[in-house]
Structure formats: C-alpha cells, structure tokens
Steps between C-alpha positions, in 0.01 A plus 500: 500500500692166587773396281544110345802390658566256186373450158170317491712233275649400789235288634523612845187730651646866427147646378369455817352830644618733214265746330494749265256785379351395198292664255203342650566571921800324691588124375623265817629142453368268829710214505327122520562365821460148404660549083892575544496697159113592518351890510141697516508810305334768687374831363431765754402171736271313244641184422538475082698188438708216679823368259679197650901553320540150558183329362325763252236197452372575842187721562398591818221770471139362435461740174798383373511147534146544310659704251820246464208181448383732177857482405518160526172389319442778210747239321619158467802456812891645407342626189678865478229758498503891361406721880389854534497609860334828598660592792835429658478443833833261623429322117413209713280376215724515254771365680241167543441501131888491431560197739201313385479559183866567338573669210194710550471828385373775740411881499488717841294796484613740846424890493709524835868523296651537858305200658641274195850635654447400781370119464820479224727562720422340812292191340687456142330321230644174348722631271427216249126572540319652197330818679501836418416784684317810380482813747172649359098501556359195472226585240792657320743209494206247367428712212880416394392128512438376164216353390419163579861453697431345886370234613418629840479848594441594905423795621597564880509872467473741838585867554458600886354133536221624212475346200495794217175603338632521146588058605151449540312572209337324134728686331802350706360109451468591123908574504555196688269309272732626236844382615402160612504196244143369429502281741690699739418610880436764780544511829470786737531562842215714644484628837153593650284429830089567572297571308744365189389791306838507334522136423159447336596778280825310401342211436166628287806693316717171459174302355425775208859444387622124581244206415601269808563644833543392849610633852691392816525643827418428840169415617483777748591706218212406303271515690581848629634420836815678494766695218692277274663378179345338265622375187305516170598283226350561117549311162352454185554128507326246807651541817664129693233609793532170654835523504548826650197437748739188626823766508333776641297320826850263600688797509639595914221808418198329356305687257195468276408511125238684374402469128193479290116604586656539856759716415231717263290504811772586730531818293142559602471690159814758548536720167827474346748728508637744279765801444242740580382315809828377658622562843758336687466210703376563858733558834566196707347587869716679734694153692479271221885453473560581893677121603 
C-alpha cells in the first residue's frame, strides 16, 4: 500500500498512486495529468468520481457534469440550497454545490465508513463548507431526513459497481418524495446497457411517483448501443427542459433529453418497481472500464 508523502493540504500531488482496502474492494487515486491538484477515484478499477482540490466547480465526468447542471437550475443562481446525496463517492457533488452555491447545506449518505476515510484524508473537504457525512445505508440515512427538508436529493449509489435493489424501488421514491420540499428534485445516476431492461423499469417507477420527469444520457446509450450512465431527473413542479437540452448537448460529451410521450414510449410499457420486485442494477460488461 503506498504511503502520502505529505498531507493532501499541501497542494502538491501526494495522493497519487495510493490505495487502500475499503469496505467496498480496493480505492486508488489516478492523478490528472493535465489538473495539478486533480484525482479519479477508482474502486477495484471502476472509475467513481474525479475532484479537482483546486477548482471544486469543475466537473469532468459526463454523469456528473449532468448531475452538477441539476444543481445549478433546480433554483434561482447562489441561492443556498438544502442537498441529500446518496452515495459518497470523492463528494465531488457536494463539493460543487459548496463552491457554487455558498452557505448551502448538504447531507452525504456513504455505507463504506472506511472509503469516507479515505477521501477525508487524502482529498479534505472545505472546512468552512456546510457538509456532513453519515457512514450508513443509504435508504437508512434518508429516512433521518425530515420531511419536506432538501431541495435536491441525488442518488449515485453503487456496491460492486451495482446499484442496490432495496435503491430501486416505489417504496424508495415514496421516501424521497417525502424529504424533498414540494417543489423539490431527483436525480439519479443509473447504469445499464442492451436491452435497458433496468432503465425502463427506473423510469416507469420514477413516473408513478414524480409528476415531471426527464432523462439524459448518451445517444448510444439510448438507443442500446453500448453500457452507460444515464441520469434521471424527477419533480413535482415543470422541468427548465430547454434549458437543460441547451446544457446537456454543448457539453465536451454531448447527450440527449428524453421527456414526455417519448420518454413513456421509451419505457416501452416497463412495470414499476417495487420492494418485492427489486434487484440490483445490472453488471457493466467485462472491459467497460479497461483504458
């Protein structure tokens, strides 16, 4: 196991190359060739998150730059927002929210207590930044929301690169229904590829819970070409789908927005999911991650 030479505080590169067994497989840091103070967070060699020290606005993976343009739109700009995130990774998001929006007032939700170790200590947190970080189940932790309390709440939850069954489900939505202000949002990541069994569930199971709902991802992605991310995105309250249409295609990774009759027909008449039906999200294909 390599050693950091210096505290991450520093500002020099001393995460580069170390890893550590986590809860969840081995966690690696891969330094940014072309960011001075910029990292990918590997978990047993499937990349999770990309945190730039110097410039927490910055979002480099595809999913999360689509996740950080929810962030940006669910409210009026530097207006401090309530955040639940479901799932850890580097806290990449909510290191975003904290620089864009200040004074904001976030909740991380990480089963893996030694992965959170990990990230603190080798990529600290503003200390001025308003996050807190549970080490618990991610169902679990959201129950301890109160009702009506975030603005935003994104889930970007994966065990062994699987998003849990227990995540997936009615009954889930209904909790996140319940801790989100009226006009509130969601936004998940979802992983799937051919034949997007997993994803049409999602969605059919997003649309008996939300009353607005759209989706981005790669074309390929959509159209069952190939394994992706996807991110799903769910309010009560109209969506600004011109808005993030315009974000989401000028971005370096294009993607595409699916909403309305085409995202009901997309789902090609999936049954939603519940408890009693769950199972985690499908495998990524042997290679996916191989550079």
């Amino acid at each position: 196991m390599a050693k950091n030479k210096r505290s991450a505080r520093d500002g020099d590169v001393e995460p580069v190359g170390t890893a550590e067994a986590v809860d969840g497989g081995t966690a690696e840091l891969i330094p940014d060739r072309e960011r001075r103070r910029a990292w990918t967070l590997l978990i047993d060699g499937a990349p999770q998150s990309h945190v730039d020290l110097a410039d927490p606005a910055y979002l480099s993976f595809a999913y999360q730059r689509r996740l950080g343009h929810v962030a940006d739109l669910v409210a009026p700009p530097g207006r401090p927002l309530h955040v639940v995130h479901l799932g850890g990774g580097a806290f990449t998001l909510a290191r975003y929210v904290a620089a864009t929006r200040p004074r904001s007032t976030q909740q991380i939700v990480e089963l893996d207590a030694a992965l959170i170790r990990f990230v603190r200590e080798r990529l600290p947190l503003d200390p001025g930044a308003r996050i807190r970080v549970r080490a618990t189940d991610a169902r679990a932790g959201l129950g301890k929301v109160p009702d009506g309390w975030a603005d935003l709440v994104i889930a970007d939850v994966f065990g062994g690169a699987r998003t849990p069954a227990h995540l997936t489900s009615t009954e889930f939505l209904r909790e996140v229904r319940r801790a989100l202000r009226p006009d509130g949002w969601y936004a998940a990541n979802l992983a799937d590829g051919p034949p997007l069994a997993h994803l049409r569930g999602q969605i059919s199971t997003a649309a008996g819970v939300f009353g607005q709902l759209a989706l981005a991802a790669d074309p390929a992605v959509l159209r069952g070409k190939r394994f992706g991310n996807a991110v799903l995105m769910a309010s009560d309250r109209e969506l600004p789908l011109a808005e993030l249409t315009r974000r989401i295609a000028g971005d370096p990774h294009p993607g595409r927005v699916e909403h309305g009759r085409d995202l009901t027909d997309f789902t090609g008449g999936a049954p939603a999911v519940t408890d009693a039906t769950a199972k985690a999200s499908p495998l990524p294909p042997a290679g996916t991650f191989a550079s």
